[in-house]
C-alpha positions in Angstrom: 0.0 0.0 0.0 1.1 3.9 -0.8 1.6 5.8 1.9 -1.3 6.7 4.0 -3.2 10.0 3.0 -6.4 11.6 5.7 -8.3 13.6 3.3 -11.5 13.1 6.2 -10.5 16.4 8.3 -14.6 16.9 8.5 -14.7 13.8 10.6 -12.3 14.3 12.9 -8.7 15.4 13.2 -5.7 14.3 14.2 -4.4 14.8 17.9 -2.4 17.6 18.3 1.0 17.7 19.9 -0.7 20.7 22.7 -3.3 18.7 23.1 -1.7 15.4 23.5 0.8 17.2 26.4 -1.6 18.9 28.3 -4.1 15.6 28.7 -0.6 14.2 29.6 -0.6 16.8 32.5 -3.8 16.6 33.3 -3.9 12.9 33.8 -1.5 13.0 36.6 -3.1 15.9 38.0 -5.5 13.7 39.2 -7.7 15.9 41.5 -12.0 16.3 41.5 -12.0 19.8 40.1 -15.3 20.5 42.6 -13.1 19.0 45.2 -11.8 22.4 48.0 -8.3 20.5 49.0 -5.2 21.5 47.3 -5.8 18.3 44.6 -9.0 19.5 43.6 -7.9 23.2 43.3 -5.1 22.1 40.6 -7.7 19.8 38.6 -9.9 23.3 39.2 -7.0 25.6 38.0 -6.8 23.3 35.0 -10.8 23.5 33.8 -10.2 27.2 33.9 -7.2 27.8 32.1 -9.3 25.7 29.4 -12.5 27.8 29.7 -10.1 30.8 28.9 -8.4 29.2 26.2 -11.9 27.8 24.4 -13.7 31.5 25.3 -10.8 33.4 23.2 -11.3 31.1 20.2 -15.0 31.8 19.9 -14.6 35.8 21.2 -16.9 35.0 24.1 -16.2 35.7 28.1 -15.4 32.4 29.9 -18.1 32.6 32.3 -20.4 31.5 29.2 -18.8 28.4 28.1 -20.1 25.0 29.7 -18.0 21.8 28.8 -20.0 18.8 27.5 -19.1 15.9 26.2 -19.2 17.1 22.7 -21.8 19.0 20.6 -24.2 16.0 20.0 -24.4 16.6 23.9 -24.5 20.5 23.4 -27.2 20.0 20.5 -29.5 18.0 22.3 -29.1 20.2 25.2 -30.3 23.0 23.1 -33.8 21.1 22.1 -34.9 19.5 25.1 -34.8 22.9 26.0 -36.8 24.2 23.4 -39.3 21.4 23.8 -40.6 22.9 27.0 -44.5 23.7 26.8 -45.1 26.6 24.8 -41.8 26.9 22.9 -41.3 26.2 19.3 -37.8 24.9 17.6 -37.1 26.7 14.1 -34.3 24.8 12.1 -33.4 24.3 8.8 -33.3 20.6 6.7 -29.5 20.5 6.5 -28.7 20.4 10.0 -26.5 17.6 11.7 -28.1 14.4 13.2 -27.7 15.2 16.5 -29.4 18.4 16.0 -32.3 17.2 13.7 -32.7 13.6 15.1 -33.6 14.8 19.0 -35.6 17.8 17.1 -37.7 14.6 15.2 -38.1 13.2 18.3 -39.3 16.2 19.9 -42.3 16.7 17.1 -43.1 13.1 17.4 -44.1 13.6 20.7 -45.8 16.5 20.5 -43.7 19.5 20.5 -43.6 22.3 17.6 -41.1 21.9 15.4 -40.2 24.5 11.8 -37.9 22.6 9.6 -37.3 25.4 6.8 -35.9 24.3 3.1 -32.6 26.0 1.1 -31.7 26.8 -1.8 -29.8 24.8 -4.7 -26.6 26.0 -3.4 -27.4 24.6 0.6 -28.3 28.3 2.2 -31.3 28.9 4.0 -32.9 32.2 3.3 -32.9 34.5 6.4 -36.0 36.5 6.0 -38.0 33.1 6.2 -35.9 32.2 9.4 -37.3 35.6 11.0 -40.7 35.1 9.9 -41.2 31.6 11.5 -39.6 33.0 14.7 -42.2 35.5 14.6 -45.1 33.7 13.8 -44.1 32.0 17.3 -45.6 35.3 18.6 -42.8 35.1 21.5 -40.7 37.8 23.0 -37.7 36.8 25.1 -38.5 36.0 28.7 -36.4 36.9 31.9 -34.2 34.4 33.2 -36.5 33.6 35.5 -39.7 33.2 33.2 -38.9 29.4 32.5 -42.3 28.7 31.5 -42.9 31.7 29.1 -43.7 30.7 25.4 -40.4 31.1 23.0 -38.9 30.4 19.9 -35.8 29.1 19.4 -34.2 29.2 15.9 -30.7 26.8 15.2 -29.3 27.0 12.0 -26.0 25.8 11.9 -22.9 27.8 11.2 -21.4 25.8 8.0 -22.6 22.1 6.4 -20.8 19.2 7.7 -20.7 17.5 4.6 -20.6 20.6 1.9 -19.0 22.8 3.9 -21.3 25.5 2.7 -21.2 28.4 5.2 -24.6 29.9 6.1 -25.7 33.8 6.8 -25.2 33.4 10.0 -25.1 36.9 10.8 -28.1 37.5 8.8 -30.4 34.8 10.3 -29.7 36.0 14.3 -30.4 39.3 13.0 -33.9 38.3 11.8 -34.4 35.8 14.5 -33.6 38.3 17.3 -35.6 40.9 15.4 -38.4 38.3 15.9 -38.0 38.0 19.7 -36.2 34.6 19.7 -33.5 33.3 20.3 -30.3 32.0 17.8 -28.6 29.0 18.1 -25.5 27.8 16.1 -24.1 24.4 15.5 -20.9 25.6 15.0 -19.1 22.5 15.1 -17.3 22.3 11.7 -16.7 26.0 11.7 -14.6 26.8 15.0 -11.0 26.3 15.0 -11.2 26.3 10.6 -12.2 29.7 10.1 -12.2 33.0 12.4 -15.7 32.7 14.9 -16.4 35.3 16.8 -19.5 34.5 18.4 -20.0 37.6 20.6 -20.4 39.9 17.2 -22.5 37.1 15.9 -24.7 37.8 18.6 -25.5 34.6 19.0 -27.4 33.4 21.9 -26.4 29.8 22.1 -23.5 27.7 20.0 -22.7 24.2 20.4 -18.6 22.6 19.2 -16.6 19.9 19.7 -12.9 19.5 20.5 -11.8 17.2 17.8 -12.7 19.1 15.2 -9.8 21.7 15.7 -6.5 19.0 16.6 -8.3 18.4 20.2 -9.4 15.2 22.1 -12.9 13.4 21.5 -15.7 13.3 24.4 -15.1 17.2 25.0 -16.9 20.0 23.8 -18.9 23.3 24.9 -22.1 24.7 24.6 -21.9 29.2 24.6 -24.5 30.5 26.7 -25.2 34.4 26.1 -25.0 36.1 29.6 -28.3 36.7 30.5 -29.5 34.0 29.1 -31.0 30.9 30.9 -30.9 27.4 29.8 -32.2 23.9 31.8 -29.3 21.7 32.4 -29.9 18.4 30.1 -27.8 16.5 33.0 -29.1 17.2 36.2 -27.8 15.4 40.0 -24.5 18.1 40.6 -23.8 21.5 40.6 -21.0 21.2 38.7 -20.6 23.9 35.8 -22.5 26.7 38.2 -25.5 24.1 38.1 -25.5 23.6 34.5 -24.2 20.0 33.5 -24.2 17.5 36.5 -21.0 15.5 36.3 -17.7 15.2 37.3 -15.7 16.9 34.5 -13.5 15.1 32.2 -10.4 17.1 33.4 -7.9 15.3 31.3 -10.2 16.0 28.1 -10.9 19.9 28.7 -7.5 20.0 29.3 -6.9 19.1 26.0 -9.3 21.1 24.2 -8.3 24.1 26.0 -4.9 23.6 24.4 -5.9 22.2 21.1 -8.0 26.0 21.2 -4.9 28.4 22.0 -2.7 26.4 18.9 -5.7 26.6 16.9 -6.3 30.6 17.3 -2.6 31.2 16.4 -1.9 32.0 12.8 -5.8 30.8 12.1 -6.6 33.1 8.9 -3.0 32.4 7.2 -3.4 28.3 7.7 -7.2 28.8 6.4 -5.6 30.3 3.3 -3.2 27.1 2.8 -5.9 24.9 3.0 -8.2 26.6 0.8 -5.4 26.6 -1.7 -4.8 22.9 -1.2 -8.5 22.5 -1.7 -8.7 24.5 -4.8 -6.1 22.4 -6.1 -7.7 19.4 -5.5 -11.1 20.8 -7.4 -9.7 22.0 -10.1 -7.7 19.0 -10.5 -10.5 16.2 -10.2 -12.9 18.3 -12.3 -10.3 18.3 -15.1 -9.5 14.2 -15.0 -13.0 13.3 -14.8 -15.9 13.9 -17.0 -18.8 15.3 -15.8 -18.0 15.4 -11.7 -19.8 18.0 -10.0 -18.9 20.0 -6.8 -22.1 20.5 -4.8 -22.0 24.2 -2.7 -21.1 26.4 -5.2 -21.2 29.8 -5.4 -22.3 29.5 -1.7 -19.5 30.0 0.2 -17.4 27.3 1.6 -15.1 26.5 4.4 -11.7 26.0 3.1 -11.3 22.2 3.4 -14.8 21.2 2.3 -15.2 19.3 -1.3 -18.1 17.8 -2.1 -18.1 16.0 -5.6 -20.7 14.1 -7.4 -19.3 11.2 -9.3 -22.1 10.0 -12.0 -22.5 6.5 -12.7 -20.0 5.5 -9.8 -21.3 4.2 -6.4 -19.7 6.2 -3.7 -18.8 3.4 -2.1 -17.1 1.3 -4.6 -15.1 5.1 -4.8 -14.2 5.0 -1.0 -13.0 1.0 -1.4 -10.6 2.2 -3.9 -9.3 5.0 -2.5 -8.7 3.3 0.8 -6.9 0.2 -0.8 -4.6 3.4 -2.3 -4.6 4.3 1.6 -6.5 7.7 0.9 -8.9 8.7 3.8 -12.5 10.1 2.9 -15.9 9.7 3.4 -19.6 9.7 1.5 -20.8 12.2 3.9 -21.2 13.0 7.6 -19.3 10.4 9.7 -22.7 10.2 12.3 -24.3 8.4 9.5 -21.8 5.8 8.1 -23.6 2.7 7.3 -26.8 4.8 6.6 -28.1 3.8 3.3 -30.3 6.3 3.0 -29.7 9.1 0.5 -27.8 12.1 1.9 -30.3 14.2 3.8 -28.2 17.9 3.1 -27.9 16.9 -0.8 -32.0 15.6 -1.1 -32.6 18.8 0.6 -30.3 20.7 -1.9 -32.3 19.1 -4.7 -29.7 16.4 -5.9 -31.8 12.9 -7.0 -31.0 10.1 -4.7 -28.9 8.2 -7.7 -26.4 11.4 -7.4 -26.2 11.3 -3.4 -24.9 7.4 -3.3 -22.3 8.7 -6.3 -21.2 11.3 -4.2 -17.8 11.7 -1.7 -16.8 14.7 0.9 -12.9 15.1 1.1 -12.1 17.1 3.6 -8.5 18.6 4.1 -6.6 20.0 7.2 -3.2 21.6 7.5 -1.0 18.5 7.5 -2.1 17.9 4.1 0.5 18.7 1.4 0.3 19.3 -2.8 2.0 16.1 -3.4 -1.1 14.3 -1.4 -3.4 15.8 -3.4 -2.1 15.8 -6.6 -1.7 11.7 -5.7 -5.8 12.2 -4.7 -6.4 13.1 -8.1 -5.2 10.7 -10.1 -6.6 7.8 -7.7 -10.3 8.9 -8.1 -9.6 9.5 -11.7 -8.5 5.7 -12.0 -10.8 4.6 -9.6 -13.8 6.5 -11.0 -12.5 5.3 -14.7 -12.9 1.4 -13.3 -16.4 1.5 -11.4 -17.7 3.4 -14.9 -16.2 0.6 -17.3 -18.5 -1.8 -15.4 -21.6 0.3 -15.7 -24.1 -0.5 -17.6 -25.7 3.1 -18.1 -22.5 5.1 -18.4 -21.7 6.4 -21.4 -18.8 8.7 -22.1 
């Protein structure tokens, strides 16, 4: 076999060398951070260094960042919440799993639930965000005023599996216009691109460690000061009362560091791996006929490519490449083993015979020209093969 090649970056990402020392740390530092002794003060001093750390990424105070486990954890946080009686969840079709499947579950039993449509290119249109947060008729309540009627509207930040980046800023401007409240998944956004959530003026964001070179089974969920929010974990007071549980020490450890590495030089490495990613585009489009990139003109983070392969399954495409040892997937790694069609394509229009002929690579700063240009001339040959044995391709 070649050498290896991770072109799945979307997935997750590789461990990095902060990261990997300060779990190292952390895990001998062995202390109950809600512990008052000496131990527990260090595991405590530890937590905070990484609220500080995660807080600067996202240009939010500490004080509003909760550690989870991660933001399916975060996510479903966010619509138990807005299941309450008299609340309504507004969301949009191309949303992660763990956003759309506890929001599914939510209108199954009862609750009201506003899955909104977008356009060709993956965008949801912000004026119709802000009208179905009005039509809730709810202003925002106190903190106290837990049982007040309100809508919630959670769009994410950019597609998991196009990488398409939505109007963010646009949609929380309607939405707050409206009287609601914004949520962002901003998973496969934060530690890629510059996130500022504080000038997003959002009121709720949910990300995970791993995406940005940090451990797995950590993550936050932002909550706007001023802002209240049931805990989804409940039995401890740990996080000021917010998520029962001891914390993972070790793993926040981690992300706080993976966080400060992934804030310095941010904007130049998101330039080298849009270039990479152009590269590899322009590249596969040229070797073979009639691949499409789904997401375009919307724009895109810079190590999403989606590509549409007619006339080759997407998994015959993924064998191939990984015999070649190249790393990439037929969409969002929560749903491998899911033969249905592609839920963010259908809703982008694409039949279902062009969403099982379709593969996401998704690159990350260890990847280098020579990998890609190696990329391109596998899926060529690979593409080339599964067509030859087609019976209704036709060049």
């Amino acid at each position: 076999m070649s050498a290896r090649a991770y072109f799945d970056h979307a997935a997750t990402t590789p461990l990095g060398p902060e990261a990997a020392e300060a779990m190292a740390r952390a895990l001998r530092d062995f202390g109950n951070p809600s512990s008052p002794h000496s131990f527990g003060r260090e595991a405590r001093r530890l937590v905070e260094d990484a609220r500080a750390g995660v807080a600067d990424l996202v240009g939010v105070a500490p004080e509003e960042i909760i550690f989870t486990s991660g933001a399916t954890e975060s996510n479903n946080a966010v619509v138990a919440w807005a299941g309450r009686p008299g609340r309504r969840l507004v969301t949009s079709a191309v949303e992660h799993p763990s956003l759309l499947a506890p929001a599914r579950r939510l209108a199954e039993s009862g609750g009201k639930v506003v899955v909104l449509g977008v356009d060709p290119s993956g965008k949801i249109d912000p004026a119709e965000a802000g009208k179905a947060a009005a039509d809730a008729g709810a202003p925002i309540p106190s903190p106290s005023a837990t049982g007040a009627a309100l809508a919630l509207v959670s769009v994410m930040l950019a597609n998991n599996e196009t990488g398409v980046i939505q109007p963010a800023a646009e949609v929380a401007a309607a939405v707050r216009a409206a009287g609601a409240l914004f949520h962002t998944d901003a998973t496969q956004a934060v530690g890629r691109v510059p996130v500022d959530l504080g000038k997003l003026e959002a009121d709720l964001a949910s990300f995970s460690s791993h995406k940005f070179n940090g451990p797995k089974g950590a993550g936050a969920l932002f909550v706007r000061r001023g802002v209240f929010i049931e805990p989804l974990l409940v039995g401890g007071e740990q996080e000021s009362g917010r998520r029962a549980g001891t914390l993972n020490v070790p793993a926040i450890a981690g992300m706080g560091a993976a966080a400060v590495a992934a804030a310095a030089g941010l904007e130049e490495r998101a330039a080298a791996v849009a270039a990479l990613r152009d590269r590899l585009e322009r590249g596969i489009l040229a070797a073979v006929p009639r691949a499409a990139v789904n997401g375009p003109p919307a724009p895109r983070l810079p190590g999403h490519l989606n590509v549409t392969f007619p006339h080759a399954d997407a998994e015959g495409i993924l064998i191939g490449l990984d015999l070649e040892g190249i790393a990439a997937s037929a969409g969002s790694a929560c749903s491998s083993g899911n033969l249905e069609p592609s839920h963010v394509l259908k809703a982008m229009g694409l039949f279902p015979e062009a969403t099982r002929s379709t593969v996401r690579f998704s690159l990350g700063a260890g990847n280098t020209e020579a990998e890609v240009d190696r990329v391109i001339a596998v899926v060529a040959a690979v593409v080339a093969r599964l067509r030859a044995v087609s019976p209704s391709w036709t060049p």
